[in-house]
C-alpha positions in Angstrom: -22.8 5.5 14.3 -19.3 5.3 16.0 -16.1 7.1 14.6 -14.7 3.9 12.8 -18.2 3.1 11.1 -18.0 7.0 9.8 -14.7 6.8 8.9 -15.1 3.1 7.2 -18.1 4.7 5.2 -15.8 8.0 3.9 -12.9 5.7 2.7 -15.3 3.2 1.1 -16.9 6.5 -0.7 -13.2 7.7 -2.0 -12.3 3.7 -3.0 -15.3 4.0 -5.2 -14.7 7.7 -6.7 -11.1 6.1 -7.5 -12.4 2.8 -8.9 -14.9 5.2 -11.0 -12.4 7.7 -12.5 -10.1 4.7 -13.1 -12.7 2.9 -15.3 -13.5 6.0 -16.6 -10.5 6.9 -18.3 -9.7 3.6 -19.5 -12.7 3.4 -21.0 -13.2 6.5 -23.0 -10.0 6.2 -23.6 -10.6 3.0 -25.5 -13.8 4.4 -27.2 -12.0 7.4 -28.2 -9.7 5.6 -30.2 -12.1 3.0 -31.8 -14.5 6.2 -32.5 -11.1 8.2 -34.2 -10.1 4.9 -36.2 -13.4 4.0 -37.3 -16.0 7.2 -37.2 -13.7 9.8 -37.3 -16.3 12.0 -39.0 -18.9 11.7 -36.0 -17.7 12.0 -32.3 -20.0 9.6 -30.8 -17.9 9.2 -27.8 -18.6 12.5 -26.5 -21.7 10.9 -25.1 -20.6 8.1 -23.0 -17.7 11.1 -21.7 -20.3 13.9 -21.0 -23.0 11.8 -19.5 -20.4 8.8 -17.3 -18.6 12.0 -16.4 -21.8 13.8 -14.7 -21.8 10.4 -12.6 -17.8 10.7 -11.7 -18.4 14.3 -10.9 -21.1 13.8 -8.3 -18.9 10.7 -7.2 -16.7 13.5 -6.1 -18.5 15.6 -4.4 -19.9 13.0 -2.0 -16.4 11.5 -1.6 -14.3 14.6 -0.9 -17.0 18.0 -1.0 -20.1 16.5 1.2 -18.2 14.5 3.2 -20.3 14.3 5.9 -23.0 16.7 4.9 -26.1 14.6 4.3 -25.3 11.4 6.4 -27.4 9.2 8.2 -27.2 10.6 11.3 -27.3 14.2 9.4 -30.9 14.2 11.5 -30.3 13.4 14.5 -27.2 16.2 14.7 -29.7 18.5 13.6 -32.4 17.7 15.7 -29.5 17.9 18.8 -28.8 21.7 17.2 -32.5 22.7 17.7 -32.3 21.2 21.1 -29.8 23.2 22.1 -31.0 26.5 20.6 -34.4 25.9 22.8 -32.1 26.0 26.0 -31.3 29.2 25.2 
């Protein structure tokens, strides 16, 4: 995998992340106020926020935190690292 496929992949990660967060907000945001107008005695939407929210979360993480962590070639690098520490 060459630099612009790596790079390609990590911006297509952070355009989804966005895209996510984006619909995210809109969304509760919408069910918030239909669940405050219409239920306001039961919180339903606390469900769709806690559990969509563990999804934008880990969205995150592999956009921005584990950037290049676990990647396809993650086994090849390492099998290059062993490699090298045999030389030694």
């Amino acid at each position: 995998m060459n630099d612009f496929d790596r790079a390609a992949e990590r911006v297509d990660r952070k355009i989804k992340f966005y895209r996510n967060f984006i619909s995210y907000v809109l969304v509760n945001a919408f069910l918030a106020l239909i669940n405050f107008l219409f239920t306001p005695q039961y919180w339903w939407v606390l469900f769709p926020i806690f559990f969509w929210g563990i999804g934008v979360v880990v969205d995150f993480f592999k956009a921005f935190v584990f950037v290049d962590a676990f990647g396809k070639d993650y086994r090849e690098r390492k099998i290059a690292e062993e490699m090298e520490k045999l030389k030694l």
